[in-house]
Backbone as CSV, one residue per row, in Angstrom:
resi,resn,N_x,N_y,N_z,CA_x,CA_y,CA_z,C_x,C_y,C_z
1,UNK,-12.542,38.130,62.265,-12.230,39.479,61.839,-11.635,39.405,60.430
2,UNK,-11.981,40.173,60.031,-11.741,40.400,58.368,-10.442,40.726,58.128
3,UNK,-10.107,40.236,56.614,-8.842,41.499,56.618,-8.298,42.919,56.805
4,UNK,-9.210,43.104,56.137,-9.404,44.940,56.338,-9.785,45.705,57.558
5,UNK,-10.870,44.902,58.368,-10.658,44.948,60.012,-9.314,45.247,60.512
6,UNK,-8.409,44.163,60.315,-7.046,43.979,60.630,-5.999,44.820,60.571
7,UNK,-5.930,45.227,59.213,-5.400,46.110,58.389,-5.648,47.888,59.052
8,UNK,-7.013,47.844,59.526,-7.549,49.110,60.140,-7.359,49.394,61.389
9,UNK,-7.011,48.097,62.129,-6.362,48.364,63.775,-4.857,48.897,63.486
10,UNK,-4.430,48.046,62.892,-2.855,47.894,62.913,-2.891,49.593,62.101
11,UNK,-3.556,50.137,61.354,-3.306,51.462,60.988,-3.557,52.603,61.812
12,UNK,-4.948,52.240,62.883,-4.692,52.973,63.802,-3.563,52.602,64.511
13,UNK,-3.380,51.714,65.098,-2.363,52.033,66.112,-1.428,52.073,66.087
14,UNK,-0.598,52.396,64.534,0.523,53.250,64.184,0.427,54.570,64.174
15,UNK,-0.956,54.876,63.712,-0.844,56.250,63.852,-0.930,57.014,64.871
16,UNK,-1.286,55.904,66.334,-1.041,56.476,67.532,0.384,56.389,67.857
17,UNK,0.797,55.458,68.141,2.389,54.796,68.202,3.514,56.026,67.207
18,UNK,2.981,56.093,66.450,3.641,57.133,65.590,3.874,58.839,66.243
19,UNK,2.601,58.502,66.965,2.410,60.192,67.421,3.460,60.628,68.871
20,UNK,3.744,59.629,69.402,4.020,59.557,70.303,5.872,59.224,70.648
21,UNK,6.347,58.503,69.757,7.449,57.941,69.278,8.049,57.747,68.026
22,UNK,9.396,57.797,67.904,9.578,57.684,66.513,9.552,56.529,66.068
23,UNK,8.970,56.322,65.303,8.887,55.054,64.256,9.719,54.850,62.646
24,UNK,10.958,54.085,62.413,10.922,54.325,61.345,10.508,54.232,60.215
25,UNK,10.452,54.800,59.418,9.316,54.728,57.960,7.808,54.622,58.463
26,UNK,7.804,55.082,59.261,5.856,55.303,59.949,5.103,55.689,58.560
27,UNK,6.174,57.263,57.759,4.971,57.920,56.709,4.611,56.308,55.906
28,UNK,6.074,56.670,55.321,5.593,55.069,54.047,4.658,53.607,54.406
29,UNK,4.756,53.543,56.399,3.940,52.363,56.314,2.360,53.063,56.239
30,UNK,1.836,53.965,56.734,0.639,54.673,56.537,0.371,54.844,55.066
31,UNK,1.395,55.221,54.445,0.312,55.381,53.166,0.041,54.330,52.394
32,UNK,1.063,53.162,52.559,1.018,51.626,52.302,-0.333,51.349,53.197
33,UNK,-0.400,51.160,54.188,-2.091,51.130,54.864,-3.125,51.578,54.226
34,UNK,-2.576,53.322,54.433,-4.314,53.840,53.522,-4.300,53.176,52.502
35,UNK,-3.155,53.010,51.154,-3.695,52.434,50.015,-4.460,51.332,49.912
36,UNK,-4.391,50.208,50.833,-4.303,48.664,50.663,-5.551,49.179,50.925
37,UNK,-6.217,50.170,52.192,-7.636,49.940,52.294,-8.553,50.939,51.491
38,UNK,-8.060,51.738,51.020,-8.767,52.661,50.048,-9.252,51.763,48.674
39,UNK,-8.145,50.658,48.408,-8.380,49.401,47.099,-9.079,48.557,47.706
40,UNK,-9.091,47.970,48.840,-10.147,46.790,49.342,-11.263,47.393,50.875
41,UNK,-11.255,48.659,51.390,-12.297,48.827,52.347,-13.325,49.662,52.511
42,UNK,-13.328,50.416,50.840,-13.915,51.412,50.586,-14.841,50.730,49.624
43,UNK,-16.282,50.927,50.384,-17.679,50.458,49.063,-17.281,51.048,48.243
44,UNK,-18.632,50.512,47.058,-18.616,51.637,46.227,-19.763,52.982,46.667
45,UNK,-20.894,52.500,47.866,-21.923,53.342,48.814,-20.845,54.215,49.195
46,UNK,-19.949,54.145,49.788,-19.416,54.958,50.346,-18.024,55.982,50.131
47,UNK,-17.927,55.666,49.207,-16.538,56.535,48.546,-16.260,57.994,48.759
48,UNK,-17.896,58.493,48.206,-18.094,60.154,48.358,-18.017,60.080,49.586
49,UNK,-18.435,59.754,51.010,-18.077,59.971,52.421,-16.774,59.424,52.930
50,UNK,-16.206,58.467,51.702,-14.327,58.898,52.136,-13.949,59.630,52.042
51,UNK,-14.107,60.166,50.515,-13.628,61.148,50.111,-13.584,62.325,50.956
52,UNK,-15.096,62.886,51.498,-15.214,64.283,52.382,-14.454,63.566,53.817
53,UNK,-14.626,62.669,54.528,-13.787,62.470,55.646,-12.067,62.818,55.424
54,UNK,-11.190,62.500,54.511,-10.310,62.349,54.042,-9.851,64.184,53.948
55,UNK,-10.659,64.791,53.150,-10.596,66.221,53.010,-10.652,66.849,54.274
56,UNK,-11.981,66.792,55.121,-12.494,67.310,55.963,-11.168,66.579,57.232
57,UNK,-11.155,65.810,57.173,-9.697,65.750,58.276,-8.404,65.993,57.728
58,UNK,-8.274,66.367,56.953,-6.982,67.026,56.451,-6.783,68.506,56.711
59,UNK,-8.043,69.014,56.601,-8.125,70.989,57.460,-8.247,70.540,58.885
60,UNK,-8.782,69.576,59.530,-9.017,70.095,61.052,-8.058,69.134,61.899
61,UNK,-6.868,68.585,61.116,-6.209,67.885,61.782,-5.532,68.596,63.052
62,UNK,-4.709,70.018,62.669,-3.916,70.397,63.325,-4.512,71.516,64.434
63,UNK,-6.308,71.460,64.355,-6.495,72.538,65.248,-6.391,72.177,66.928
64,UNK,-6.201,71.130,67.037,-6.384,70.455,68.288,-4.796,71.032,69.458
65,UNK,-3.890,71.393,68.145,-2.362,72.158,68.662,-2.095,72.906,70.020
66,UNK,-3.548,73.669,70.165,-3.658,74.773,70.938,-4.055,74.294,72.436
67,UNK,-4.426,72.989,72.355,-4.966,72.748,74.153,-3.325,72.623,74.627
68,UNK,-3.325,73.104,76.089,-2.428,72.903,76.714,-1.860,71.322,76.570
69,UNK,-0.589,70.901,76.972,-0.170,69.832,77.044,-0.035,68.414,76.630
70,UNK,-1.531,68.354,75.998,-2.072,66.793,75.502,-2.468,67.781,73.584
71,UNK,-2.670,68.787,73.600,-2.651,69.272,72.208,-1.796,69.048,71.017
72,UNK,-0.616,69.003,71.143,0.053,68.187,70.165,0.058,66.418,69.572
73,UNK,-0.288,65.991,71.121,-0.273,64.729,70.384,-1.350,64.729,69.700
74,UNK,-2.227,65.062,70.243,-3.900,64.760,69.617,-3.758,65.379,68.033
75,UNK,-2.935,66.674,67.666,-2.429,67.292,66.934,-2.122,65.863,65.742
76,UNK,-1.035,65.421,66.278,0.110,64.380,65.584,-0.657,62.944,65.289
77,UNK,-1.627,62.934,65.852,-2.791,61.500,65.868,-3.477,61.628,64.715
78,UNK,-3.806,62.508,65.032,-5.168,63.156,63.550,-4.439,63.605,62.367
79,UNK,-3.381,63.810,62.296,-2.645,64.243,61.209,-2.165,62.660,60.669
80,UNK,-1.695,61.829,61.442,-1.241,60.620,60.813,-2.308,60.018,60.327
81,UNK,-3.504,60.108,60.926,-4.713,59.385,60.804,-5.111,60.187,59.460
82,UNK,-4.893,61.574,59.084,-5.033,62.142,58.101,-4.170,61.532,56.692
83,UNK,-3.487,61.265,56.999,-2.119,60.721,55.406,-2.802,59.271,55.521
84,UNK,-3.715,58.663,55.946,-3.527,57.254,56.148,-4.994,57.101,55.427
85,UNK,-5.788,58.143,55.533,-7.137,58.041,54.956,-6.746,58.981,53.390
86,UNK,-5.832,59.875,53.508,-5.727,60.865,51.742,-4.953,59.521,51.017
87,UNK,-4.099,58.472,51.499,-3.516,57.783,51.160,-4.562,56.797,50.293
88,UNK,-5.538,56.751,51.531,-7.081,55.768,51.140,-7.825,56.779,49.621
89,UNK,-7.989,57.730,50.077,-8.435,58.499,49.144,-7.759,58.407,47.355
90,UNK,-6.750,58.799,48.056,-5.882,58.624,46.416,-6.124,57.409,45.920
91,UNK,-6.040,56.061,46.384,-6.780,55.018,45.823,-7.954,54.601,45.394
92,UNK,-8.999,55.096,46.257,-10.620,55.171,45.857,-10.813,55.828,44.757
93,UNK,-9.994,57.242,44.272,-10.055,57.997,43.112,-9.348,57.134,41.677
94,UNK,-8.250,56.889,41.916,-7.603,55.651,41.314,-9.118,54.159,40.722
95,UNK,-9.520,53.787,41.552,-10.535,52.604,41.477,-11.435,53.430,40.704
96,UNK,-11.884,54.767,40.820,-12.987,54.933,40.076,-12.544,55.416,38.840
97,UNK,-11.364,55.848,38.430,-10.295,56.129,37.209,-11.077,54.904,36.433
98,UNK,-10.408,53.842,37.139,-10.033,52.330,36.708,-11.268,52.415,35.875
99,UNK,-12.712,52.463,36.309,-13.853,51.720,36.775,-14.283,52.629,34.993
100,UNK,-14.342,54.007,35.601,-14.800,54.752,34.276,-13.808,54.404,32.890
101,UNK,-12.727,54.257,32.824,-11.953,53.887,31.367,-12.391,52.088,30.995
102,UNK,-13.009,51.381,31.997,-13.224,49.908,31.213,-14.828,49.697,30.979
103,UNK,-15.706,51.293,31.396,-17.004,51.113,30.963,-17.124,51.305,29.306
């Protein structure tokens, strides 16, 4: 298993662990996650479909609120899972900064 494999469990399953319990500094270790993999797990094929995943789960994180009982966490999952990929995002945008000022 790869690094970034690695890196991508251990980010999910803070952001479950997170949802569920308090963790301290959960935000800062997530966006420390998304970054590390937004700089090393993002092609360059695939950036524009980070990018819209990243967006596109950032509006539909919190609609899940409304099911009875299990709705919040699922709520609190997708929202962490949300800062952990805009985190990724902000870096992929960053790399292509980089990429266009040394052409």
């Amino acid at each position: 298993m790869s690094p970034v494999n690695i890196i991508r469990w251990i980010a999910v399953a803070l952001a479950v662990v997170a949802a569920f319990v308090a963790v301290p500094q959960a935000a800062l270790i997530m966006v420390v996650l998304g970054a590390v993999l937004g700089f090393m797990g993002v092609s360059k094929e695939d950036r524009v479909a980070y990018l819209v995943a990243a967006v596109a789960l950032a509006q539909v994180a919190t609609v899940f609120a409304v099911i009875p009982a299990v709705g919040n966490y699922i709520a609190d999952i997708m929202s962490n899972l949300s800062q952990i990929l805009n985190a990724g995002a902000a870096a992929v945008l960053l790399t292509w900064v980089k990429e266009r000022l040394m052409d």
